[in-house]
N, C-alpha and C positions, 0 to 999 in steps of 0.2 A: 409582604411581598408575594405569600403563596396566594394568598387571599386576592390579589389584584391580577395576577397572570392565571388565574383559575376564572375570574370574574369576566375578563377579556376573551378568555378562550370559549366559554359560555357564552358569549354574545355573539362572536364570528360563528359559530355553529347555528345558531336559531335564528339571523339575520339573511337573508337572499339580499346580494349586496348588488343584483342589475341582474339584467334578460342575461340566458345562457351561463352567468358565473356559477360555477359549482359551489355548492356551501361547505362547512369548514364540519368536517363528520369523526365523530367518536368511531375508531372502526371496532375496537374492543379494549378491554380492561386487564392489564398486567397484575395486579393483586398483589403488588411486593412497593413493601413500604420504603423498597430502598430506591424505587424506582425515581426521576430525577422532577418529576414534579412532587412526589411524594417526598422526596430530601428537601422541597422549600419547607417543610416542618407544617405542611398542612396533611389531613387525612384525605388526598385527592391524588387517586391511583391510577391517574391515566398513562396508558402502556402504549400504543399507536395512535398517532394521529396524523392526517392527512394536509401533508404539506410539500415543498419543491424540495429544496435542501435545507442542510444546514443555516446555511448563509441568511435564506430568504428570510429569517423571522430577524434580524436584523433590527427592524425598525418595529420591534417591541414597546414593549412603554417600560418603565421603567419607572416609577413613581407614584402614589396615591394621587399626586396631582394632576399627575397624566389620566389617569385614569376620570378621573373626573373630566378631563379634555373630552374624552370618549365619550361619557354617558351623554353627554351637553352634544354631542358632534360626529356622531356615530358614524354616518356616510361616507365625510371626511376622512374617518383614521382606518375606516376598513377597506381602502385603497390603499394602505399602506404595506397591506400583506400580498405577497404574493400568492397563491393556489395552484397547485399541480394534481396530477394524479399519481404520485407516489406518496405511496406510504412507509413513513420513518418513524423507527421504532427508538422515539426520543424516551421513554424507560428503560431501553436496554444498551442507549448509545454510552458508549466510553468516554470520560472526557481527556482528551488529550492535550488539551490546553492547560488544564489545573489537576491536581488532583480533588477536592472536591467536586462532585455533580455540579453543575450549571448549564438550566437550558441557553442553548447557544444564544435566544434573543437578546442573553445578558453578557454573555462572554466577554473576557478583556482581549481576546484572538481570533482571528478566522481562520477557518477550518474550509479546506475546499471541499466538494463532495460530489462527487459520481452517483448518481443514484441508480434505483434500477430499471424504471422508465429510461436513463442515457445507456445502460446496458444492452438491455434488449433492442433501443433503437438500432445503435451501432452495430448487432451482430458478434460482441466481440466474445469469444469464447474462453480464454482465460486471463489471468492477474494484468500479466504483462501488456496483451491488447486493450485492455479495461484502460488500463492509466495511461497510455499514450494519450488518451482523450484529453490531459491536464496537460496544458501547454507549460506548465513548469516541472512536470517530469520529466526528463530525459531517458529513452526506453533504447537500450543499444541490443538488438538481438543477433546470436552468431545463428539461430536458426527457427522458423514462425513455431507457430503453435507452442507456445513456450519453453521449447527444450532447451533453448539455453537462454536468458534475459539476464540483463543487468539495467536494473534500476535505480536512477541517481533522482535527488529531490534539487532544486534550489541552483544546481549548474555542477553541484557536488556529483561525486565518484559514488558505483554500485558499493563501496566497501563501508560510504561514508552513512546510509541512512538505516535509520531502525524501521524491522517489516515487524509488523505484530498481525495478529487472529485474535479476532474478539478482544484485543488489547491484552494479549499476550505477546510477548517477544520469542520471536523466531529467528532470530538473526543469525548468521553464523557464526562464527569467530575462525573458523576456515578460511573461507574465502566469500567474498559478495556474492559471485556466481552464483551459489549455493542457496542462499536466502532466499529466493522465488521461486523453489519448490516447493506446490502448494497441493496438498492431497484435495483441492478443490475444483470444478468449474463454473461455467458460468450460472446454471439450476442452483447452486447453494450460495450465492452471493446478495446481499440486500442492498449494499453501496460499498464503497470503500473512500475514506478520510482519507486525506493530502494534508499533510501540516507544515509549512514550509518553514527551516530557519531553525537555531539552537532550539533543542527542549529539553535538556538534559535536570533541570529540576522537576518536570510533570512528565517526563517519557523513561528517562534513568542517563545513566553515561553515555550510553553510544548513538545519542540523538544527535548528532553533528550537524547536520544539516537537515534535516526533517523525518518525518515519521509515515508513513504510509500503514496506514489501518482496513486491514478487510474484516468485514462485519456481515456475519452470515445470516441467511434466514433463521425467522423466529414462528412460523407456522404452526397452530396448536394439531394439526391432522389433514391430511393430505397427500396422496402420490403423485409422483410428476415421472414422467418415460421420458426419453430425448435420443434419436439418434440423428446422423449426417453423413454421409459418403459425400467423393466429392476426386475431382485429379489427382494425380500422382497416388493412384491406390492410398486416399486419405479415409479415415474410417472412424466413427466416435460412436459409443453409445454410453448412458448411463443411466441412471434409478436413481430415486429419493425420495423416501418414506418417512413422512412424520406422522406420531400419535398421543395422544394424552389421555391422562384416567387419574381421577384426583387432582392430586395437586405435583402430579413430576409428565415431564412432557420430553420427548424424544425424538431424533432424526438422527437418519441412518442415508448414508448415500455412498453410491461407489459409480465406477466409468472403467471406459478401457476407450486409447486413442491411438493409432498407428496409421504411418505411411510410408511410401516406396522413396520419398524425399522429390524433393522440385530442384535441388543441385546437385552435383555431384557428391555422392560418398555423404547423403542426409536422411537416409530411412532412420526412422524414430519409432519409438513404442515410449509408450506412457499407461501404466493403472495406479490406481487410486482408492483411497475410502477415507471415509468420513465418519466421525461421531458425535453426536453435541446431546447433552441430557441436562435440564434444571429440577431442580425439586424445590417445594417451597414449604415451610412450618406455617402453622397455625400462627405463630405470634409474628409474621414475616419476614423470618430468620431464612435466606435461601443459599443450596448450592450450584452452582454451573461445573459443568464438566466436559471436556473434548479430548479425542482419540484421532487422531488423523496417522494415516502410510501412503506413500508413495514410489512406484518404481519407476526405473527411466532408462532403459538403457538407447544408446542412441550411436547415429556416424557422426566424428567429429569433423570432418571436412580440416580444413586451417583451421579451429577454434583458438587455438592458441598459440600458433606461432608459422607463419607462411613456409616453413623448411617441411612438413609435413602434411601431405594429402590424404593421409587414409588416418586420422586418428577418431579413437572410441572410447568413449565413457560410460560408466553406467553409474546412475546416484540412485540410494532405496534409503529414505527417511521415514526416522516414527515422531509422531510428537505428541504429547497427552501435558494437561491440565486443570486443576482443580483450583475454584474459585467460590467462597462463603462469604456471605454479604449477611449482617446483624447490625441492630439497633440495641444499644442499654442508654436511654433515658435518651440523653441528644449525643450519645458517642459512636456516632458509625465506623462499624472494623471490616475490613473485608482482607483476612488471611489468605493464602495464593500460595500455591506450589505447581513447579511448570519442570517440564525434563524435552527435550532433543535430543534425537539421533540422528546423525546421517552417518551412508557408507558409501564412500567414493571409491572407484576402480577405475583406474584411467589410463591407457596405452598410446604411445607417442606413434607408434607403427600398430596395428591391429596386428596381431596373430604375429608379430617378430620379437624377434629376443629386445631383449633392453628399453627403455622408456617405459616401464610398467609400473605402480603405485598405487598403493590400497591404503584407505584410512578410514579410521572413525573416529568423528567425534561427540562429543557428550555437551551438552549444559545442564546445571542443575539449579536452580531457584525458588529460592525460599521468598516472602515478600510480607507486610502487613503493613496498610495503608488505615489510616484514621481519619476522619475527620468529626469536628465538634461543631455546633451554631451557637451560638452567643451573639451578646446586644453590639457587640464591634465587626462582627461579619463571622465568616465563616473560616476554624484555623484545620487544617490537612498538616498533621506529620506522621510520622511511619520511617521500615527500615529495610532494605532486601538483600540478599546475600547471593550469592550467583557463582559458580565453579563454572569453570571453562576447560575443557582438554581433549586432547587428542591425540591418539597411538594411531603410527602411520610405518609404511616402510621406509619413510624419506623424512619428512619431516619430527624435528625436534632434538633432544638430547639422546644421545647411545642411552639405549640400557643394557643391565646384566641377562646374559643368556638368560639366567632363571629366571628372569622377570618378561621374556616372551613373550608374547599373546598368539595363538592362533587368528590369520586372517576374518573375519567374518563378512555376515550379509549372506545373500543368495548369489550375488554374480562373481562366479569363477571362482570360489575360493581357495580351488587348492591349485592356484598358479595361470589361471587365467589359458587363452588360447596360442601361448608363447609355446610351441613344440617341442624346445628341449627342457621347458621345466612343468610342464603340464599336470603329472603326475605326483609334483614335487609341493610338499605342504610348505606354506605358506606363514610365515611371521611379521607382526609387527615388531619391531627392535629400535624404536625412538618412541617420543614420548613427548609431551608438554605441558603446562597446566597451568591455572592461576587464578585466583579468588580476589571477586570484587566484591566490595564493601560500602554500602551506600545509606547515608539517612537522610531526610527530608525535611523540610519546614516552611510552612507557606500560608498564607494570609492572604483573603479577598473579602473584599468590603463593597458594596454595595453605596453609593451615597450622591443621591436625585439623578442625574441619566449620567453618571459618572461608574466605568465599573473597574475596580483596580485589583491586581493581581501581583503581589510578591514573594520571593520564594530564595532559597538555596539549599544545592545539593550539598553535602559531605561526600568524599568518595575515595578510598583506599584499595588500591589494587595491589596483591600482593608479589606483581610480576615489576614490581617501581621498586619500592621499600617499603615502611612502615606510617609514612606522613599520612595523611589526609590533605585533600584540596579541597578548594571549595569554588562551585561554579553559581553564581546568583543569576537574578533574572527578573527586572518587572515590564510587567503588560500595562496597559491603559485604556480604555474604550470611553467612548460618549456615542452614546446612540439618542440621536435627535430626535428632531419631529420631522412629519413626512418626507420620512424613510430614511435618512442620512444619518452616517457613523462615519467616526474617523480614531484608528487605533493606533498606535504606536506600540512595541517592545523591544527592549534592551534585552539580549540572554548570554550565557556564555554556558560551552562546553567542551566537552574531552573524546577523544577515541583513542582504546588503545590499539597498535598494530594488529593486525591479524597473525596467524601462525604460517601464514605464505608470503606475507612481507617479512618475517623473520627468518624464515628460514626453507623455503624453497631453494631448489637449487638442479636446474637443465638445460638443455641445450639453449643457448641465447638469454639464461637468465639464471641472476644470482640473488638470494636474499640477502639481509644486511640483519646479526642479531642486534644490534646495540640501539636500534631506533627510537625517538623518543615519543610517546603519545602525542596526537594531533590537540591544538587548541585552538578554541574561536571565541572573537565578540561579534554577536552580531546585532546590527541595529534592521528598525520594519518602518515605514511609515506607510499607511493605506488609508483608503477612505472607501465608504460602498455605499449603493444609491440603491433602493427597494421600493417598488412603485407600483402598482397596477401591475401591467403588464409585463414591467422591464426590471432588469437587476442588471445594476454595472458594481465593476470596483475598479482600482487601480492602486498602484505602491512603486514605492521604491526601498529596497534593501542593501544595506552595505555590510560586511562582514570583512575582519584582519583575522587572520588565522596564523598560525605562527606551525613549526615543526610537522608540519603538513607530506603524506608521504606518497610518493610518486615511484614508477619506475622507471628508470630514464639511460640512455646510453652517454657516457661522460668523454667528452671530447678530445680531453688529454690522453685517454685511453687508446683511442682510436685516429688520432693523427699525427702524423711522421714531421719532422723537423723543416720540410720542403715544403708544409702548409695540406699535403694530399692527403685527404681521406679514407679510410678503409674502406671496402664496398661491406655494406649493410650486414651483407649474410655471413661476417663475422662477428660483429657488432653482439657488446651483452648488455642486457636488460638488468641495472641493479636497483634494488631498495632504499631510498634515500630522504631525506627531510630536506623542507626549505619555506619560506614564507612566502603571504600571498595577499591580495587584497583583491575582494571577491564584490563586483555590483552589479545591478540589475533593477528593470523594469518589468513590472507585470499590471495585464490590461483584461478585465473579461467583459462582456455584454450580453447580456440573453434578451431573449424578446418571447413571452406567450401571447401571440396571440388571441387564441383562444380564452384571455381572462378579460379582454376585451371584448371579443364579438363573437363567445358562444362560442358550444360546440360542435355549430355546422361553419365552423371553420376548419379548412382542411388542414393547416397546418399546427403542428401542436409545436415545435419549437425550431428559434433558429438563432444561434450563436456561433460568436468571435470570442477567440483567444489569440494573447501573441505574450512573446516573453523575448526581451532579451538582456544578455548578461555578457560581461564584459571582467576580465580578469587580469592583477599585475603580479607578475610573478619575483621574486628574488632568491637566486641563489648564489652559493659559493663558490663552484667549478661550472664553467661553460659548457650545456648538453649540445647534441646531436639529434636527440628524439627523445621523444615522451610517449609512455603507450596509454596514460588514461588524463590525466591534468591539463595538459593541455590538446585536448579532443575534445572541448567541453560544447555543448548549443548555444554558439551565439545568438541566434535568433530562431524561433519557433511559431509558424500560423495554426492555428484550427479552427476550422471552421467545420461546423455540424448544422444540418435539418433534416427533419421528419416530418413526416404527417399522412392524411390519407386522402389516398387515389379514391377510393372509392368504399361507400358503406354502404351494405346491407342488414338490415333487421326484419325480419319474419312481421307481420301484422298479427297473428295468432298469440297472444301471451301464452296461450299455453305450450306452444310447440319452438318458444325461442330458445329454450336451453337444449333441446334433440335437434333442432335443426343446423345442420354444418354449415349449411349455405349465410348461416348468421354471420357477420363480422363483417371487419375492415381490413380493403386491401392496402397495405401502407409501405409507405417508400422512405428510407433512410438512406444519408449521404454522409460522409465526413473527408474532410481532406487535411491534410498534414503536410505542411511543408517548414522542410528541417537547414538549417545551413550550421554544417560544423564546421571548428578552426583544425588545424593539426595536415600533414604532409597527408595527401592520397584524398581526403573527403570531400567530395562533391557537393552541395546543396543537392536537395532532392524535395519532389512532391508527391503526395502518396492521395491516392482516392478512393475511397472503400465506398458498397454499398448495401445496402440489404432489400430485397423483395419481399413481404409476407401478405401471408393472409391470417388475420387473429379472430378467433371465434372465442365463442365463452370460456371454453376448456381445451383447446389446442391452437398451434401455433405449424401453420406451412411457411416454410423459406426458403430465401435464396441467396446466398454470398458470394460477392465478387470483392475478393482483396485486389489490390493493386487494380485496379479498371484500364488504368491508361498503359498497364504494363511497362511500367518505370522501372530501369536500370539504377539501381541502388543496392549501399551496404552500409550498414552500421559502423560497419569496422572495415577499412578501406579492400583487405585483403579477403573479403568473405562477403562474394557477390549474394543478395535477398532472391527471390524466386519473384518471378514476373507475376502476370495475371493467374489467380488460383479459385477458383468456382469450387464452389460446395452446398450443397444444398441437405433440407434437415425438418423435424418435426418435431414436437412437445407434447404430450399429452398429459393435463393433470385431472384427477381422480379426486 
């Protein structure tokens, strides 16, 4: 098999498949035997190569038969790929569908993928703008430029999907909220994976409804400058410095981003940094490593609850990880240790007595992932272990004075801007905690354009009892002849509550501790079409979910014997389980022109996304409101294109890389239009665009969010900021 997708890659590189098509380019050599062509168990170490997404290799071959297809038919089957100018770093991509490596052309699952050509087209500056692009994300922001996001996959809730870095888990066990605090922006991002749907046997327990993977550059040397100003006294700059010597390679980046805010009571500040380092052995034994911080303090406006207009947060996260990749004969191990921090301080009233709350919490994870190749396919088992906890002033179980902790973090620790306690030191006096327990087992087999994938988790949480559960899971693929696959997967999994559906407790809202962890089956059906110029797919998903948790106001609580209501602004928010049967539709279509007719065509891309999802709910007590389950996206457009206004190139070879006036003026568009269910939400349409001018080594621009300056919120009570201009530059070294 290495032998035959080494053979084909080799051919699409040395073949000119028509006027204007780019050919298929080795861009350089990753050197580590664990890299995912190099796990087909040939000595063939390619580290980047030059393709659209994930997705597009799709219509791979898949058999020595095929391949004979090819050498007999060559013209024919090299329409079958698509060619972009992005480059993906399939040696250093994560698989999120299996644990074993498998280039995606074989995968038993689709993986959506943002690359970084749709990046840069967009303009979009962090995580949360990034993945609005995926019409089956759901991106609910209480305010832009990331300071506050929740991201849901699949029609699912911020609370319910796993965020990982470089296929680390970052998730919180806090709260959702939390989780899209990313010590990143747009300069350190290569693509970010979409994986829609249970993954709790190749991602861990808390893949409920999907996983969201950001994947950062791999650059062996290089600096990159970037700043932007722009209204509402908005302000970015940042650095990012990569080097290499030997055999260990480095990158270092940091930023600082603030503004006067575009609504009321929304000035923000945000800094950052970044670290990512690999080193690799002679015998291609390697480790990877990252260090990421982030600060945030910000105005809360209503972020979380309409009784209050002046509330303030401030969140400061660290997070570090180490990762070791080895080969002994055909046994691939790759051991893993990961830790989070966050430290929340959040006031109900800025600078008033009462509503104030400080917390930190912790993850700690251990992991060892295996896999083996043998004549029956390829078997992935392994075990990870993971603590969870959190010392807060509010949240969890009393503890003993002597078991106190002083407040920590930088913002306000000894009693915040509240004037009668200002001076007054600070304790955490509650506590929570709990140990997950996980092992794996998984099996994919390869067999003629058939690729199958099966798997089950074990999983013991020690906040349940002492049992073990078990969550299984198989995939299917057939990936055809020109271009067509059609997948299928069964998976099921678990989420346990968070420590804010346990046990929060303020104004307009109460936790419930007794709650049971969330369960899902869910079923996929897709098909995808890879062609020349054009890549479609489509599906349909169904998922039952069972003890599913919501917050909701309970009817009986709130309504008097004469049938009348209480007005709202007494009304409480409780923690509660109930089941659900969860469907949907998803549609994409891309068009490159440009693999058509050259690249004196101006347009380099132009695609349709839509998604919609539909939900039944069941409970036991008749609510009044629901604050996140049912707010879910019924239906979602996007529609995106780029391309360029206008090229210039120098006729001097020698003076094209000094001369500025070199490059393309290029125009990007995208537009979003959202319609959600739940009391207060509007449908709405959103139009972004970006101006640039790209030279060899810098980037001039211009952004216009909202263009049509649309009246919208995410969340009914927390109006968005109209039309926002920002303009900005890049320069790499």
């Amino acid at each position: 098999m290495g032998r035959l997708l080494f053979t084909y890659l080799f051919f699409m590189q040395n073949k000119h498949t028509g006027k204007g098509r780019p050919s298929f380019v080795f861009r350089h050599f990753a050197g580590k035997r664990w890299s995912l062509f190099a796990a087909l168990g040939q000595d063939v170490k390619v580290g980047v190569l030059s393709v659209a997404t994930l997705s597009v290799a799709a219509a791979a071959h898949a058999s020595s038969e095929r391949s004979a297809a090819l050498a007999e038919s060559p013209g024919a089957q090299a329409d079958s790929i698509t060619l972009d100018d992005e480059t993906l770093a399939l040696g250093e991509a994560v698989a999120l569908t299996q644990h074993a490596p498998m280039p995606a052309a074989l995968a038993a699952r689709r993986v959506t993928v943002i690359t970084r050509s749709d990046i840069a087209a967009a303009g979009a500056q962090t995580v949360g703008d990034i993945v609005k692009l995926s019409a089956a994300v759901d991106v609910r922001q209480r305010g832009p430029h990331g300071v506050q996001t929740d991201i849901g996959v699949g029609g699912g809730t911020f609370d319910q999907v796993t965020v990982m870095l470089n296929g680390v888990n970052i998730t919180s066990p806090h709260t959702g909220h939390l989780s899209a605090d990313f010590p990143l922006s747009a300069i350190d991002i290569e693509r970010i994976e979409v994986l829609e749907g249970a993954a709790a046997r190749s991602a861990g327990a808390t893949a409920f409804t999907g996983v969201v993977n950001i994947v950062t550059r791999n650059e062996r040397r290089g600096t990159t400058i970037a700043a932007a100003g722009g209204m509402y006294g908005y302000a970015d700059a940042g650095l990012r410095i990569s080097a290499s010597g030997g055999r260990a390679t480095g990158h270092l980046s940091g930023g600082y981003t603030r503004s006067d805010g575009a609504t009321p009571n929304s000035a923000f500040q945000a800094a950052r940094a970044f670290w990512q380092g690999t080193m690799t052995t002679r015998n291609g034994a390697s480790v990877d490593a990252q260090l990421g911080y982030s600060y945030k303090p910000y105005e809360a406006n209503t972020f979380y609850g309409s009784a209050s207009t002046d509330q303030w947060e401030c969140n400061e996260r660290w997070m570090g990880a180490v990762r070791m990749n080895a080969v002994a004969g055909r046994l691939h191990m790759t051991p893993s240790v990961s830790w989070n921090r966050w430290y929340d301080h959040y006031q109900w009233h800025r600078g008033k007595p009462g509503g104030e709350n400080f917390h930190r919490v912790d993850t700690y994870a251990l992991g060892l992932d295996n896999w083996v190749e043998w004549k029956a396919g390829r078997t992935a088992f392994g075990a990870e272990i993971r603590h969870e906890g959190i010392l807060s002033t509010k949240l969890g179980e009393p503890l003993e004075e002597s078991a106190w902790e002083p407040v920590g973090g930088i913002s306000d620790h000894t009693g915040g801007t509240d004037p009668e306690t200002s001076n007054v030191r600070r304790f955490y006096k509650f506590s929570a905690g709990r140990t997950n327990l996980s092992a794996h087992l998984e099996h994919n087999v390869i067999v003629g354009q058939w690729t199958l994938s099966a798997g089950v988790l074990a999983n013991m949480n020690t906040a349940l009892d002492t049992h073990w559960r078990f969550y299984p899971g198989v995939d299917a693929a057939w990936h055809g002849r020109r271009g067509w696959a059609l997948y299928a997967s069964w998976n099921m999994a678990m989420r346990m509550p968070t420590f804010t559906d346990l046990y929060y407790s303020g104004t307009g809202i109460e936790g419930t501790r007794d709650l049971n962890p969330e369960r899902t089956h869910d079923i996929s059906l897709k098909t995808a079409y890879v062609r020349g110029a054009w890549s479609a797919d489509a599906g349909l998903f169904y998922s039952y979910k069972t003890d599913m948790i919501d917050w909701v106001v309970y009817a009986e609580e709130f309504t008097a014997p004469d049938g009348s209501v209480a007005p709202s602004t007494e009304w409480t928010f409780r923690s509660g389980n109930y089941t659900m049967e969860h469907y949907g539709i998803r549609a994409n279509v891309a068009w490159f022109p440009q693999q058509s007719w050259g690249t004196s065509c101006p347009i380099r891309k132009v695609a349709l996304q839509y998604a919609w999802t539909g939900e039944d709910i069941s409970r036991s007590l008749d609510i009044l409101a629901s604050k996140y389950a049912m707010e879910y996206v019924r239906q979602k457009w996007v529609v995106t294109a780029d391309g360029t206004l206008w090229n210039h190139q120098c006729t001097n070879a020698a003076d094209r890389n000094a001369d500025w006036r070199s490059g393309r003026l290029a125009l990007a568009l995208s537009y979003r239009w959202t319609d959600r269910t739940g009391s207060g939400n509007r449908s709405y349409g959103i139009l972004d665009a970006r101006l640039s001018w790209e030279g060899k080594r810098f980037t001039l621009y211009a952004d216009a969010d909202n263009v049509l300056d649309t009246h919208y919120a995410d969340f009914s009570y927390i109006p968005q900021p109209g039309i926002w201009v920002t303009g900005g530059f890049s320069l790499k070294f």
